[in-house]
C-alpha positions as CSV (number, residue, x, y, z in Angstrom):
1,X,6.6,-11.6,-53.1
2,X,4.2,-8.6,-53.4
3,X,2.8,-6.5,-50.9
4,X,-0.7,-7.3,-52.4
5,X,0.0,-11.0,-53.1
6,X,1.4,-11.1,-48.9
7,X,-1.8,-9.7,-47.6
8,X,-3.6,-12.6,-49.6
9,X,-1.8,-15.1,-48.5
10,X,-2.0,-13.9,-44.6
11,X,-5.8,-13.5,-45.2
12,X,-6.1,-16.8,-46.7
13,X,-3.8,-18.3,-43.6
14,X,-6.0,-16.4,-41.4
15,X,-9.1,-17.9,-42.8
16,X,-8.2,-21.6,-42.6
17,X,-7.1,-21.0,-39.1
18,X,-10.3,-19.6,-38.0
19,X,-11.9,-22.2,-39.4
20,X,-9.7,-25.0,-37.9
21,X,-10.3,-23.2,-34.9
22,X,-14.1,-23.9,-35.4
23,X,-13.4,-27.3,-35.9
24,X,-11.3,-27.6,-33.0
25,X,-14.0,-26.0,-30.7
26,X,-12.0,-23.2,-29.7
27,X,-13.6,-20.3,-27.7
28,X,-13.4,-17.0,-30.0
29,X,-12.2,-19.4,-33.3
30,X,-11.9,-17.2,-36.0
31,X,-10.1,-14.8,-33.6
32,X,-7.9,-17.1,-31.9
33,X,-7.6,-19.6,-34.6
34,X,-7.0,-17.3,-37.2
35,X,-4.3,-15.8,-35.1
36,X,-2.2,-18.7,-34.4
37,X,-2.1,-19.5,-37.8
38,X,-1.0,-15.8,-38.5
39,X,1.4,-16.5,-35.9
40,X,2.8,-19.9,-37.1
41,X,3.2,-18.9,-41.4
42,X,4.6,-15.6,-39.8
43,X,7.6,-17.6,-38.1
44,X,7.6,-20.0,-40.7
45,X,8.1,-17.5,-43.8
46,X,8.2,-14.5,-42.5
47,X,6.2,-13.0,-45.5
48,X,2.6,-12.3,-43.2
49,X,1.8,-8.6,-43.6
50,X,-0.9,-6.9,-43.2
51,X,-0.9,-2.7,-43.1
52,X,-0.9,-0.9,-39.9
53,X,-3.7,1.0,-40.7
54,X,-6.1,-1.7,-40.8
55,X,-4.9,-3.1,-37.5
56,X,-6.4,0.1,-35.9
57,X,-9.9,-0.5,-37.7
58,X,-10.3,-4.4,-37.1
59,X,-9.3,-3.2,-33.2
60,X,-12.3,-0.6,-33.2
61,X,-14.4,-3.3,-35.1
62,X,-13.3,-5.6,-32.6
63,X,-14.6,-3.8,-29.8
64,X,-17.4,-2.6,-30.9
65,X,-19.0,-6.2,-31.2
66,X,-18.1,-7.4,-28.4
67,X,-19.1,-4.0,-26.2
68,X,-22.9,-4.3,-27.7
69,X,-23.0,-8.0,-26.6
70,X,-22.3,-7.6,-23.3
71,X,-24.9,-7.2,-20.5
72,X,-25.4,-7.1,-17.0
73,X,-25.1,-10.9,-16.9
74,X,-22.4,-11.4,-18.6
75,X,-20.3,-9.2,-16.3
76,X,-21.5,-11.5,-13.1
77,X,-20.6,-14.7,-15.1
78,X,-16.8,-13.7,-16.1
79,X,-15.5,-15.8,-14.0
80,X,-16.5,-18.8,-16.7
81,X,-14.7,-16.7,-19.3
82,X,-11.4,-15.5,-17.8
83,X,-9.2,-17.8,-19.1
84,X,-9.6,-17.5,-22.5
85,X,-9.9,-14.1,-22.4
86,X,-6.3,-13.8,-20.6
87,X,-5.1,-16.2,-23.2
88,X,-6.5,-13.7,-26.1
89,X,-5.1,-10.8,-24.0
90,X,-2.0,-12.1,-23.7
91,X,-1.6,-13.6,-27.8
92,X,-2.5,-9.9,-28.8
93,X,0.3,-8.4,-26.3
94,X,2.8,-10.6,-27.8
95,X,1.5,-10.2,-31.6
96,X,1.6,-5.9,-31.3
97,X,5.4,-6.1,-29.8
């Protein structure tokens, strides 16, 4: 399979995750969703790829959204959000290694 026709098919199994991930009412869906599925057709195939480079930008991306969302509030109510953000910590500690 292609390197082209591989990042297609990982997008396209990225997408449906997120999406099920929506439907399944997950906090963060297209992030966590999309990842797990990522996750599962990379186990299952072993043809996800995506280039290194881009993992770098989506990162920046990544933080940049949620930095300018986050306020004063938000830091005295993490308690309500520290286990999925452990859970999202943790998923991207195992997908880097």
């Amino acid at each position: 399979m292609s390197i082209g026709i591989s990042m297609l098919f990982t997008f396209i199994v990225a997408f449906i995750g997120g999406k099920l991930g929506q439907r399944l009412n997950f906090p963060a869906p297209f992030m966590i969703g999309s990842m797990l599925a990522v996750m599962l057709f990379s186990v299952l195939t072993n043809k996800a790829f995506f280039p290194q480079e881009v993992k770098v930008i989506a990162q920046i991306a990544a933080g940049i959204f949620i930095g300018q969302k986050l306020t004063r509030s938000d830091i005295i109510h993490l308690k309500y959000v520290i286990k999925p953000t452990l859970l999202l910590l943790i998923l991207l500690t195992i997908n880097t290694s």
